[in-house]
PDB file with SEQRES, HELIX, SHEET and CRYST1 records, atoms N, CA, C and O in Angstrom:
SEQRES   1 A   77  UNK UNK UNK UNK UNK UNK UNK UNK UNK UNK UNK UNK UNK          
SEQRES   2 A   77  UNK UNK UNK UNK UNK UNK UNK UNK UNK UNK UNK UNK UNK          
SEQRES   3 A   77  UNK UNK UNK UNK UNK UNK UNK UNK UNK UNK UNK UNK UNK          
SEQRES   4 A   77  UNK UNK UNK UNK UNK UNK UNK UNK UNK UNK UNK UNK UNK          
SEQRES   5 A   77  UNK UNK UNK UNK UNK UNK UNK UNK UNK UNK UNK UNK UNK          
SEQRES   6 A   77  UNK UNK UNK UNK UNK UNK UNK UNK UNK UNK UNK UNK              
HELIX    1 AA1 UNK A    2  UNK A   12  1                                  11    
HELIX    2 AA2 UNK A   17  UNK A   21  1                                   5    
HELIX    3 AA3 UNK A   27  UNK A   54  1                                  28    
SHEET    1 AA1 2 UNK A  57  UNK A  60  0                                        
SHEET    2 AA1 2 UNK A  66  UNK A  69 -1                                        
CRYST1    1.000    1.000    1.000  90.00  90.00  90.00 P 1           1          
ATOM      1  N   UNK A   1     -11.070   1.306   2.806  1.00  0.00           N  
ATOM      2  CA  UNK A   1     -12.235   0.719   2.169  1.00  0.00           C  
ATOM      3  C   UNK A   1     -11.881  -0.605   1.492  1.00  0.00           C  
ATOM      4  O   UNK A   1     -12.658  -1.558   1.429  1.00  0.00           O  
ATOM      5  N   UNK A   2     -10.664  -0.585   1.001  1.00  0.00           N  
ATOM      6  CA  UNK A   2     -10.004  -1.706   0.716  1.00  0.00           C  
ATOM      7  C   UNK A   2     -10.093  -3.130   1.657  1.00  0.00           C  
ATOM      8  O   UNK A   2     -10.214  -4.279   1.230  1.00  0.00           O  
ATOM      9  N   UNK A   3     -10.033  -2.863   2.497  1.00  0.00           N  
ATOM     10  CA  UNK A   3     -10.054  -3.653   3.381  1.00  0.00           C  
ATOM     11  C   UNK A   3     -11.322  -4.164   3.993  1.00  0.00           C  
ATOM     12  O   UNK A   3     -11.306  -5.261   4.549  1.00  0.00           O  
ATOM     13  N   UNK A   4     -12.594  -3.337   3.922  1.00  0.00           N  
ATOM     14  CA  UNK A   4     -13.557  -3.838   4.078  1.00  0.00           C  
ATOM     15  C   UNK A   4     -13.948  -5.020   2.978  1.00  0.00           C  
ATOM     16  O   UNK A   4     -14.295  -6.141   3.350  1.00  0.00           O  
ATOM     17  N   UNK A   5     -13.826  -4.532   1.184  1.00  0.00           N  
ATOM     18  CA  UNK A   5     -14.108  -5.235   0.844  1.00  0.00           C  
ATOM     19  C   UNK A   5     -13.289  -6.710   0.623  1.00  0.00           C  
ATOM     20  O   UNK A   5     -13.879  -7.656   0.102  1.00  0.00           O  
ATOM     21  N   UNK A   6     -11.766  -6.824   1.102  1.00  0.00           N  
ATOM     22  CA  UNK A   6     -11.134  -8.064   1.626  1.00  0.00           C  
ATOM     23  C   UNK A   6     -11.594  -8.614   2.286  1.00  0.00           C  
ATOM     24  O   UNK A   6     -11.650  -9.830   2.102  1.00  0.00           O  
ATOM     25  N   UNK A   7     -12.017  -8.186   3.110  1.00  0.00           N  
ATOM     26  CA  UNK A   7     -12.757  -9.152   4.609  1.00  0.00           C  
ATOM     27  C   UNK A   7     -14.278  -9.553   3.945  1.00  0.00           C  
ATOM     28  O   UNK A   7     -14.739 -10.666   4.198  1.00  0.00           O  
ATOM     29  N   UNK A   8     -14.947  -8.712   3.187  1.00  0.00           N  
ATOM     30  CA  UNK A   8     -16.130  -9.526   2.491  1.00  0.00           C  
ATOM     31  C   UNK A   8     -16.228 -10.036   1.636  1.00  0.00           C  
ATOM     32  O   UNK A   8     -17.354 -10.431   1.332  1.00  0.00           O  
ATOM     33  N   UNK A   9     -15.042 -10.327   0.729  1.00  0.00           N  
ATOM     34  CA  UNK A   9     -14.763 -11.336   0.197  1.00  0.00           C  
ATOM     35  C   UNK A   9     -14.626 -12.726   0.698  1.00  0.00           C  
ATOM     36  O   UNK A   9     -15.042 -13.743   0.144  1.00  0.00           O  
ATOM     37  N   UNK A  10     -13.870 -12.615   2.027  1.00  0.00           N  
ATOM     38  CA  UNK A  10     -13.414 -13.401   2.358  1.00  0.00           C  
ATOM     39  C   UNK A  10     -14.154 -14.542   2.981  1.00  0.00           C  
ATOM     40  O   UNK A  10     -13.980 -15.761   2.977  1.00  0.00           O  
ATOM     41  N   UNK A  11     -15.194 -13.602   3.611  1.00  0.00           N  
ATOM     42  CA  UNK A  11     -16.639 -13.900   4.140  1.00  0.00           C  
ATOM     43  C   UNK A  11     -17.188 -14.891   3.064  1.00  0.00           C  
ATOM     44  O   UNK A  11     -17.212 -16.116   3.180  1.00  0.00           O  
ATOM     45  N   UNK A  12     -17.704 -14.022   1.801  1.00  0.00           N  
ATOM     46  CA  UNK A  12     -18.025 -14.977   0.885  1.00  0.00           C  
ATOM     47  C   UNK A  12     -17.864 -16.074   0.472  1.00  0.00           C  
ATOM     48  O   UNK A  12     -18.703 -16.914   0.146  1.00  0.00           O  
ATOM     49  N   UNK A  13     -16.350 -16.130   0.466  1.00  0.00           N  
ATOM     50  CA  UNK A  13     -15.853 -17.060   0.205  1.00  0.00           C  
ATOM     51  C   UNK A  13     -15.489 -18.376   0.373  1.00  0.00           C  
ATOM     52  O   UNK A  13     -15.157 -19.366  -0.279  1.00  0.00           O  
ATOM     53  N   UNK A  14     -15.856 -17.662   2.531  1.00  0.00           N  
ATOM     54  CA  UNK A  14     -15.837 -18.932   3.337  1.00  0.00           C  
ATOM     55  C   UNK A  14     -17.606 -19.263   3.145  1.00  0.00           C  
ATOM     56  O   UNK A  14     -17.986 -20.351   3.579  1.00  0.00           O  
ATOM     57  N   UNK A  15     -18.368 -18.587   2.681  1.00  0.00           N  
ATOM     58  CA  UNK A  15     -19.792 -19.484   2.795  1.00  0.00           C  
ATOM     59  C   UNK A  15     -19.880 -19.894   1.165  1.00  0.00           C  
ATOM     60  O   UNK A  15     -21.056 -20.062   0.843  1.00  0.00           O  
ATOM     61  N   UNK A  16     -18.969 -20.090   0.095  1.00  0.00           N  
ATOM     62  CA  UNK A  16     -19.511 -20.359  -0.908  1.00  0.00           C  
ATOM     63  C   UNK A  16     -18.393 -21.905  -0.531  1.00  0.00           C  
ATOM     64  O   UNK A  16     -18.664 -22.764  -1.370  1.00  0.00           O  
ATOM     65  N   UNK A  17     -17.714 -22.212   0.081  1.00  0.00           N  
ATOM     66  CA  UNK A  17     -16.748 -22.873  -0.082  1.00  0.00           C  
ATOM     67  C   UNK A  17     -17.523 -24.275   1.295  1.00  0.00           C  
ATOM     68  O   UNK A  17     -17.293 -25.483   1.344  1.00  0.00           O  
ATOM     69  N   UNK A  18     -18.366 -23.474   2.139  1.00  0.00           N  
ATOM     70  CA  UNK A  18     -19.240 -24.354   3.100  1.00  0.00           C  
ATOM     71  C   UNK A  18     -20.229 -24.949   2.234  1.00  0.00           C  
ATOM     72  O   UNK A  18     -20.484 -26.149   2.332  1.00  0.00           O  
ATOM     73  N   UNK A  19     -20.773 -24.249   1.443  1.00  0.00           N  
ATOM     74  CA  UNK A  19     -21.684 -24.688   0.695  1.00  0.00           C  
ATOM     75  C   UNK A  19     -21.669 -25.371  -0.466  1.00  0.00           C  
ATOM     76  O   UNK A  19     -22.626 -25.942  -0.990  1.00  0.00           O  
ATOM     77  N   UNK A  20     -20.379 -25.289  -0.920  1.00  0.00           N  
ATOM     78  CA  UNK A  20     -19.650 -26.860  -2.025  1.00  0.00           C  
ATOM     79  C   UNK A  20     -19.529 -28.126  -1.565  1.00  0.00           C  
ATOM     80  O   UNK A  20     -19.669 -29.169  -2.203  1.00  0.00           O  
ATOM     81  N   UNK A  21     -19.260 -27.979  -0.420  1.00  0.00           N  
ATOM     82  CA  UNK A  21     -19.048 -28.880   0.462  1.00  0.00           C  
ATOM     83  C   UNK A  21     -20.024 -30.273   1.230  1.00  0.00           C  
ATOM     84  O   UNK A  21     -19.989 -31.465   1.534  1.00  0.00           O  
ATOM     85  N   UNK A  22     -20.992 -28.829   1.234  1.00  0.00           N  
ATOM     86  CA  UNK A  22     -22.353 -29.526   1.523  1.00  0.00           C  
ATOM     87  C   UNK A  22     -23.170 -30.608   0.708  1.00  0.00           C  
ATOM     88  O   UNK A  22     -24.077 -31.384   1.006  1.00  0.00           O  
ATOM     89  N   UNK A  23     -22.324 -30.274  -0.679  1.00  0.00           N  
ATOM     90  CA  UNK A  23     -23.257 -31.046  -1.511  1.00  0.00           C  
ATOM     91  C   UNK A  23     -24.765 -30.993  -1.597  1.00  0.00           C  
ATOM     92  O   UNK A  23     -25.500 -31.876  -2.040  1.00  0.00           O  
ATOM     93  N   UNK A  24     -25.106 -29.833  -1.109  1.00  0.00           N  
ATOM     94  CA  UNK A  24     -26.836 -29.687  -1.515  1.00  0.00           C  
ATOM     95  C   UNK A  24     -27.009 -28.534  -2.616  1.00  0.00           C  
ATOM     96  O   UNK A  24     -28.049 -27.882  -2.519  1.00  0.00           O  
ATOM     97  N   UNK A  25     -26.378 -28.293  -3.356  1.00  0.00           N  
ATOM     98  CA  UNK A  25     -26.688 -27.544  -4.256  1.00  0.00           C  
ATOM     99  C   UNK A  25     -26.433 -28.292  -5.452  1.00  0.00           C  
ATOM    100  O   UNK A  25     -25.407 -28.942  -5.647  1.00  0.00           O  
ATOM    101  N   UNK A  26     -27.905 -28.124  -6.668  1.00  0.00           N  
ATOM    102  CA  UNK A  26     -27.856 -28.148  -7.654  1.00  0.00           C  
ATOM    103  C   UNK A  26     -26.689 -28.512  -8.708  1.00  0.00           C  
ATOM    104  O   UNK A  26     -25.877 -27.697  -8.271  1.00  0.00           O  
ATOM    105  N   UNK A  27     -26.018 -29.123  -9.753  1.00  0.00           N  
ATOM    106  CA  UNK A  27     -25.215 -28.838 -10.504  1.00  0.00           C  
ATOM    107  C   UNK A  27     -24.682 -27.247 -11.087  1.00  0.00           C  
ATOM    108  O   UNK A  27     -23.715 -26.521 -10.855  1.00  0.00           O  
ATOM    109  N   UNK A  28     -25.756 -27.187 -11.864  1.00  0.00           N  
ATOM    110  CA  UNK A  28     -26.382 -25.532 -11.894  1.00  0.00           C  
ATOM    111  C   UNK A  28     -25.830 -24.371 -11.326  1.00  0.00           C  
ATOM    112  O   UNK A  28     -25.093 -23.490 -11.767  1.00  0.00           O  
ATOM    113  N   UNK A  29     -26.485 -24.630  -9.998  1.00  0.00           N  
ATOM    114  CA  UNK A  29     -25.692 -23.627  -9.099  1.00  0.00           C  
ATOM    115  C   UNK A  29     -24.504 -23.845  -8.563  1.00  0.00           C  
ATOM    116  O   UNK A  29     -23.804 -22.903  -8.192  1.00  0.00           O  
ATOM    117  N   UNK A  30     -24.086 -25.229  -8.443  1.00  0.00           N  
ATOM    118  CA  UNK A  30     -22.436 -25.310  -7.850  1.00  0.00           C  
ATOM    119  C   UNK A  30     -21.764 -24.523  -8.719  1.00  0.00           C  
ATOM    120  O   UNK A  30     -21.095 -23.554  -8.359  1.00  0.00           O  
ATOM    121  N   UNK A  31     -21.946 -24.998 -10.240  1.00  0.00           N  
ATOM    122  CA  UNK A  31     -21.376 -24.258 -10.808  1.00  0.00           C  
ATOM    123  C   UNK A  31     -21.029 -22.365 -11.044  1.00  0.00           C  
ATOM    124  O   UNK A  31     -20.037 -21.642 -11.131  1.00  0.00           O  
ATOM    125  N   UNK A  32     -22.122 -22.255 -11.062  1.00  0.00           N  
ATOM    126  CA  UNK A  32     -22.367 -20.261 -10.909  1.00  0.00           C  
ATOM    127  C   UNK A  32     -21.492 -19.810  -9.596  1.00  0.00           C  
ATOM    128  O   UNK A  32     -20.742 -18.834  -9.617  1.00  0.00           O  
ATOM    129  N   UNK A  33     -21.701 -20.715  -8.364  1.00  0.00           N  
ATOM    130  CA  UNK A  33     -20.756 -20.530  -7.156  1.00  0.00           C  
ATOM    131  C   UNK A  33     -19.675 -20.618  -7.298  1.00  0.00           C  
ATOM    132  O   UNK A  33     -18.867 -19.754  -6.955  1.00  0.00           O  
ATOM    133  N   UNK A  34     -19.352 -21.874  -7.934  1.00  0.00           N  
ATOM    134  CA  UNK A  34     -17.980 -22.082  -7.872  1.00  0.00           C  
ATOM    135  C   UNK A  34     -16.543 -20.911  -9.176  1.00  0.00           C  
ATOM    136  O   UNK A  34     -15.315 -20.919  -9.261  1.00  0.00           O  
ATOM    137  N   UNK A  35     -17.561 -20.187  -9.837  1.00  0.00           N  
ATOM    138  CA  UNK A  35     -17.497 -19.260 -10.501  1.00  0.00           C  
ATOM    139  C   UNK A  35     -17.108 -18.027  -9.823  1.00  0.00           C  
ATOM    140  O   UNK A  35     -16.078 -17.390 -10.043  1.00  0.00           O  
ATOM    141  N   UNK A  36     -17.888 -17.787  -9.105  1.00  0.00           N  
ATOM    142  CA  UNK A  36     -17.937 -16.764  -8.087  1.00  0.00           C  
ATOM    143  C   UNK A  36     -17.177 -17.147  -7.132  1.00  0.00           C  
ATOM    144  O   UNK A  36     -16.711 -16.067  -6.767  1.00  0.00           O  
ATOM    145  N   UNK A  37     -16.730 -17.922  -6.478  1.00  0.00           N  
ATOM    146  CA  UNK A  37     -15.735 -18.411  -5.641  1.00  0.00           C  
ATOM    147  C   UNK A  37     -14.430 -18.039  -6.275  1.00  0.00           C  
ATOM    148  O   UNK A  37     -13.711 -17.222  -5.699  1.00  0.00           O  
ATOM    149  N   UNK A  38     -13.944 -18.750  -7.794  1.00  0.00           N  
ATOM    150  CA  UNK A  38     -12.606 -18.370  -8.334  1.00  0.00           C  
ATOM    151  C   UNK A  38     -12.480 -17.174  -8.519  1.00  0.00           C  
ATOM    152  O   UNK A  38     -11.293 -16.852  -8.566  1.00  0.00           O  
ATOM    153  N   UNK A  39     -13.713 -15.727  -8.746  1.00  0.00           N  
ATOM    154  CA  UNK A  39     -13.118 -14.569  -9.275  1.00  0.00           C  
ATOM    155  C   UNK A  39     -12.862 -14.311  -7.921  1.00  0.00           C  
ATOM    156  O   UNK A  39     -11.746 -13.793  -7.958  1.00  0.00           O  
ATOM    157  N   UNK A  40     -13.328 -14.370  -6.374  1.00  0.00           N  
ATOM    158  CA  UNK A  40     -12.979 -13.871  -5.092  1.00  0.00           C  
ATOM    159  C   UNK A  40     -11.872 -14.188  -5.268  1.00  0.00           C  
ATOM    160  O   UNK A  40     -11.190 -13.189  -5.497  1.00  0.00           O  
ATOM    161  N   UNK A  41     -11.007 -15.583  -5.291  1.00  0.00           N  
ATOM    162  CA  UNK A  41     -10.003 -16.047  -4.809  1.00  0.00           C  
ATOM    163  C   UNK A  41      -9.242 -15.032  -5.384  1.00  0.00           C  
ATOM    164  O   UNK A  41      -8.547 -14.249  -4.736  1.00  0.00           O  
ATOM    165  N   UNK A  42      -9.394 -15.040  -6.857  1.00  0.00           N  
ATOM    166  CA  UNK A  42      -8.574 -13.877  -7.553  1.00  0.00           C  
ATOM    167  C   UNK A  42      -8.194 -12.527  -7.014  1.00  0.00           C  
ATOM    168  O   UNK A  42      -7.079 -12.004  -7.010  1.00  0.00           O  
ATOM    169  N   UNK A  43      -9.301 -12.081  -6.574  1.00  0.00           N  
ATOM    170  CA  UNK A  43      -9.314 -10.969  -5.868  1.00  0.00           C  
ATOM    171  C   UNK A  43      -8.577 -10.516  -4.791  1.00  0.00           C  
ATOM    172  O   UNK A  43      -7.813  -9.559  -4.660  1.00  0.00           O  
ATOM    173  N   UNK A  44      -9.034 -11.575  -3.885  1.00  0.00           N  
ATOM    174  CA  UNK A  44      -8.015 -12.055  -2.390  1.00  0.00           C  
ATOM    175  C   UNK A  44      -6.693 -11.978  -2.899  1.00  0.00           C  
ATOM    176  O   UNK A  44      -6.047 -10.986  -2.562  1.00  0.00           O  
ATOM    177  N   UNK A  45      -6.306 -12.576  -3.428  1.00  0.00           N  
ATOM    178  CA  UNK A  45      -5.250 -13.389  -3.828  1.00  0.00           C  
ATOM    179  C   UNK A  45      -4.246 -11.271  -4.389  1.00  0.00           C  
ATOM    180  O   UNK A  45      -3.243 -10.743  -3.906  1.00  0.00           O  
ATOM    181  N   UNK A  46      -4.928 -10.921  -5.183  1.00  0.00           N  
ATOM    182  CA  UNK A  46      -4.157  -9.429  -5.593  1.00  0.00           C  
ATOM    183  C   UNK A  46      -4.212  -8.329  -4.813  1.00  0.00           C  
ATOM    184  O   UNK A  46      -3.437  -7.386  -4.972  1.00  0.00           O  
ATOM    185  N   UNK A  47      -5.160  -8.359  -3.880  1.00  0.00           N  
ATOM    186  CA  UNK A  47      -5.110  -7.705  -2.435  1.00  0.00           C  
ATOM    187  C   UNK A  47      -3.994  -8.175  -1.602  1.00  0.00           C  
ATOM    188  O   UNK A  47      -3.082  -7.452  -1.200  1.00  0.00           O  
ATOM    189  N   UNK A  48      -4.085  -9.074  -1.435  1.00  0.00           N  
ATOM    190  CA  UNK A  48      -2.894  -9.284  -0.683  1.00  0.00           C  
ATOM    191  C   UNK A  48      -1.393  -9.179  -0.781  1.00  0.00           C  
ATOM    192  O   UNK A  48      -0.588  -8.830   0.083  1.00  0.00           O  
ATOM    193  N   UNK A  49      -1.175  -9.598  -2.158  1.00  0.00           N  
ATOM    194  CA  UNK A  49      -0.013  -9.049  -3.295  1.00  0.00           C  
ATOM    195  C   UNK A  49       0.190  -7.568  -3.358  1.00  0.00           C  
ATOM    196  O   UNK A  49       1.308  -7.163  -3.677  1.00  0.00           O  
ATOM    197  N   UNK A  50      -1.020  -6.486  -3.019  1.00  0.00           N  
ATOM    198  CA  UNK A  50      -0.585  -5.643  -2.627  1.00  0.00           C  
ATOM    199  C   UNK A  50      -0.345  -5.212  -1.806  1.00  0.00           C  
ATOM    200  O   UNK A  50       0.513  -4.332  -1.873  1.00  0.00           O  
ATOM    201  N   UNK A  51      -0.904  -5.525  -0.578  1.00  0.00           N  
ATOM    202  CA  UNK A  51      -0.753  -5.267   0.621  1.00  0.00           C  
ATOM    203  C   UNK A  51       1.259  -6.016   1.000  1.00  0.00           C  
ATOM    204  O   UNK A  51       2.150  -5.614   1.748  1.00  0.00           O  
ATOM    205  N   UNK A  52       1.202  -6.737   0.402  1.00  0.00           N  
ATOM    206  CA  UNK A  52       2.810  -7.477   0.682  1.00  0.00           C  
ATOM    207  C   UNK A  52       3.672  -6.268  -0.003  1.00  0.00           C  
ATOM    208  O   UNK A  52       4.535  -5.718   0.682  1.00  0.00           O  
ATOM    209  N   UNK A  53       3.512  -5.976  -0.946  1.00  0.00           N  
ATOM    210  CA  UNK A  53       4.221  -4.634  -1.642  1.00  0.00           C  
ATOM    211  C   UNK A  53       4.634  -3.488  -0.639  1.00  0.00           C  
ATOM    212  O   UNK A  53       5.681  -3.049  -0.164  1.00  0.00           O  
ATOM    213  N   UNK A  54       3.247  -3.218  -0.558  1.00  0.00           N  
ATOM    214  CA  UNK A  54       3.365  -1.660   0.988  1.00  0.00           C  
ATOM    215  C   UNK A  54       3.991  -1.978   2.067  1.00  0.00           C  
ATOM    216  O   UNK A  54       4.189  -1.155   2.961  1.00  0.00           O  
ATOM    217  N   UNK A  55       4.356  -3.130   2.122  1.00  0.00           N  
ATOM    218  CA  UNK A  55       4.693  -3.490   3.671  1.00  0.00           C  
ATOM    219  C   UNK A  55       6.396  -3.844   3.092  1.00  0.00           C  
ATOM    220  O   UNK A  55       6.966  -4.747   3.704  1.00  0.00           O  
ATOM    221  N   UNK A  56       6.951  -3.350   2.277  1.00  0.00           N  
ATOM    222  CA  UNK A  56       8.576  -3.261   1.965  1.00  0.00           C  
ATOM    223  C   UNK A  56       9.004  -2.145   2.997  1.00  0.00           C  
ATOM    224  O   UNK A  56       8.403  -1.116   3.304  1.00  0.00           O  
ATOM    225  N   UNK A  57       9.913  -2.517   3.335  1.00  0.00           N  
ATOM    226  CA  UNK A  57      10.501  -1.423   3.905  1.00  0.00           C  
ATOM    227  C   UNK A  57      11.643  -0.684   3.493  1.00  0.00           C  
ATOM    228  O   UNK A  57      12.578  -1.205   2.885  1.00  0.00           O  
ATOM    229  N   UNK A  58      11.584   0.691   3.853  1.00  0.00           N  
ATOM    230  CA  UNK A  58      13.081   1.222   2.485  1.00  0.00           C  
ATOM    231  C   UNK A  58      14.146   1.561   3.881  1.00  0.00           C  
ATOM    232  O   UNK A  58      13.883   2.215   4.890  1.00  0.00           O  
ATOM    233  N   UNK A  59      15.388   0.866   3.510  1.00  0.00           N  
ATOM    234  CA  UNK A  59      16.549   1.119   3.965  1.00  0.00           C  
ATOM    235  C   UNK A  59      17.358   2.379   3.672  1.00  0.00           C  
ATOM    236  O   UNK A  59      17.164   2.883   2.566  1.00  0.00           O  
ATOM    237  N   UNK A  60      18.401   3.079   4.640  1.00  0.00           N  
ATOM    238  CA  UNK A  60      19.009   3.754   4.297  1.00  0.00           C  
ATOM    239  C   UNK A  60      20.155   2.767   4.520  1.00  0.00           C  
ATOM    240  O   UNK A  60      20.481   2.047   5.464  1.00  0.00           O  
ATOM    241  N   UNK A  61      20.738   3.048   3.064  1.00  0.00           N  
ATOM    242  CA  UNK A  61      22.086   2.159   3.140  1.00  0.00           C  
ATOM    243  C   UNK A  61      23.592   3.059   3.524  1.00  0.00           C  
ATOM    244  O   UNK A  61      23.395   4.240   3.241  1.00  0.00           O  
ATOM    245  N   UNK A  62      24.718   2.887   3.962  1.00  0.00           N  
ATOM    246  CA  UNK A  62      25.969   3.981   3.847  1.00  0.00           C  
ATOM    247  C   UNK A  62      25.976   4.397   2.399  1.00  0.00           C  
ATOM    248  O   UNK A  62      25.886   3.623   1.446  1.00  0.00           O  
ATOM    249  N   UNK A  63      26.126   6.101   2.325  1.00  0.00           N  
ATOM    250  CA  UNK A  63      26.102   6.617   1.305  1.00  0.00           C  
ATOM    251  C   UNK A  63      24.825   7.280   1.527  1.00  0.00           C  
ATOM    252  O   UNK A  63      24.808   8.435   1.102  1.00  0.00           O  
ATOM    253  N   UNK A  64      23.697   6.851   2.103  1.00  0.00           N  
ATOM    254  CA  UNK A  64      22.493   7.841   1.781  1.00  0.00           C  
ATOM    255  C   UNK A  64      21.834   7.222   0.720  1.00  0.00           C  
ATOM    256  O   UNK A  64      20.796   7.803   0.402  1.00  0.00           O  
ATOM    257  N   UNK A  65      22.130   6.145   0.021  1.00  0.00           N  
ATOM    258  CA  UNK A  65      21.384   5.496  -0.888  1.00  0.00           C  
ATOM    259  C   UNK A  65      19.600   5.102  -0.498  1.00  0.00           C  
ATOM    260  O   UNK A  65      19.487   5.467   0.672  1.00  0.00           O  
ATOM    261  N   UNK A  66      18.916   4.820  -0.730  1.00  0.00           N  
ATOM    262  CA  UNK A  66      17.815   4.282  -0.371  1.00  0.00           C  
ATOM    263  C   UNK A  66      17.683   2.740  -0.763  1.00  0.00           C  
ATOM    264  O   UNK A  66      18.356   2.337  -1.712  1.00  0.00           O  
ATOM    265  N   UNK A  67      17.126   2.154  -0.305  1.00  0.00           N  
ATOM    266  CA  UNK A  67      16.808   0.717  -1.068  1.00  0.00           C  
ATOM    267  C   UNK A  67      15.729   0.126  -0.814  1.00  0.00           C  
ATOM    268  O   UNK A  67      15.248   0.714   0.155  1.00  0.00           O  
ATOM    269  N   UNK A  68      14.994  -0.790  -1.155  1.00  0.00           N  
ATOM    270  CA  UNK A  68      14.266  -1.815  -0.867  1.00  0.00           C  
ATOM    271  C   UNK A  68      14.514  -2.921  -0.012  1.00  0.00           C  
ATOM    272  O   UNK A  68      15.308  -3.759  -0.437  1.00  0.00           O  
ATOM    273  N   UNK A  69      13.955  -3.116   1.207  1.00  0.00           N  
ATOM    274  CA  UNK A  69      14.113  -4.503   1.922  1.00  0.00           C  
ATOM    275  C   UNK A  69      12.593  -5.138   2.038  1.00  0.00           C  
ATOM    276  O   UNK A  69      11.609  -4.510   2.428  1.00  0.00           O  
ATOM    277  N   UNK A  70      12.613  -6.418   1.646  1.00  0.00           N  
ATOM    278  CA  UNK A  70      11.446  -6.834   2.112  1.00  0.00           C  
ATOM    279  C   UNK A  70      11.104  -6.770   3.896  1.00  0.00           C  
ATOM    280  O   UNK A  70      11.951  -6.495   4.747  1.00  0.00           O  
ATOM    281  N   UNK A  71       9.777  -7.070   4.141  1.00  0.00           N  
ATOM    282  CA  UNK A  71       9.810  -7.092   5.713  1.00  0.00           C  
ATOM    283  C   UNK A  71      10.093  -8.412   6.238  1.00  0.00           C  
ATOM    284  O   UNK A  71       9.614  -9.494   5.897  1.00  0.00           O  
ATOM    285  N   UNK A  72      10.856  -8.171   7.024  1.00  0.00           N  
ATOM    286  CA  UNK A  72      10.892  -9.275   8.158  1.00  0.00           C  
ATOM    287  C   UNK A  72      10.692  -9.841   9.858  1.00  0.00           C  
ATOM    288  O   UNK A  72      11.291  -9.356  10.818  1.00  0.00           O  
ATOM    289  N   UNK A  73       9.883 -10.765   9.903  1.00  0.00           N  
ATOM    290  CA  UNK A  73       9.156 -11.316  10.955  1.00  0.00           C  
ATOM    291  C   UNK A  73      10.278 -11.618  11.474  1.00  0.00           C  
ATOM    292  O   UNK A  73      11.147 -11.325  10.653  1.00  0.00           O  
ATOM    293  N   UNK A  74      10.826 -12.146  12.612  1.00  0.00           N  
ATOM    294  CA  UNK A  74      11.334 -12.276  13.416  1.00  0.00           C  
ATOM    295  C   UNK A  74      12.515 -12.850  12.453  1.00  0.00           C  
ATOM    296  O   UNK A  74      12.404 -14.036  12.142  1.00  0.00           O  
ATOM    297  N   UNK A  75      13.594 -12.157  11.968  1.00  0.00           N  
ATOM    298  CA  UNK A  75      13.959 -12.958  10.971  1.00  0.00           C  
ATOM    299  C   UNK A  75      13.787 -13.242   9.519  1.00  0.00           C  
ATOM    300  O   UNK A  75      14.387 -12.963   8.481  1.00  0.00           O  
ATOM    301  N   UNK A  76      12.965 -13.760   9.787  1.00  0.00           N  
ATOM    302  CA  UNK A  76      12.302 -14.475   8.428  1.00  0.00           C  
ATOM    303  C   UNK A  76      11.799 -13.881   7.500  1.00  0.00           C  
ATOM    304  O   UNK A  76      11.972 -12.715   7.855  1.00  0.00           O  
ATOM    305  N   UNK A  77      11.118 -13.829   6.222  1.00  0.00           N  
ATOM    306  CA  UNK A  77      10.678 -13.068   5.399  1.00  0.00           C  
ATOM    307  C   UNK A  77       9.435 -13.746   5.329  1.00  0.00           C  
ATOM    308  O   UNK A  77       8.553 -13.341   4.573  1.00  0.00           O  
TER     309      UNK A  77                                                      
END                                                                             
């Protein structure tokens, strides 16, 4: 469910961010948007921070230890 509401954020976000753009809105309302634009970003922004969390992967090290590895893309982190 999490994820639905990421993706409609995101949605939002891309039409509040078309519509700054546009320059046809009000002072007024740019503002209230652009309001509503920063708490999404916020939002986005700690969704994803968690989603980067879950996606650690735990190592077994020699010994049987466990650990933390971040994930890595071809390589890369």
């Amino acid at each position: 469910m999490t994820e639905k509401k990421f993706e409609e954020a995101m949605e939002r976000l891309e039409e509040i961010v078309q519509g700054l753009e546009g320059g046809d809105l009000p002072l007024s309302d740019s503002l209230r948007v652009f309001e509503e634009g920063m708490a999404l970003a916020r939002f986005c922004s700690s969704e994803l921070e968690a989603a980067e969390k879950k996606v650690t992967l735990l190592v077994k090290e020699s010994g049987g230890r466990l650990s933390e590895a971040p994930f890595e893309v071809n390589g890369e982190p």
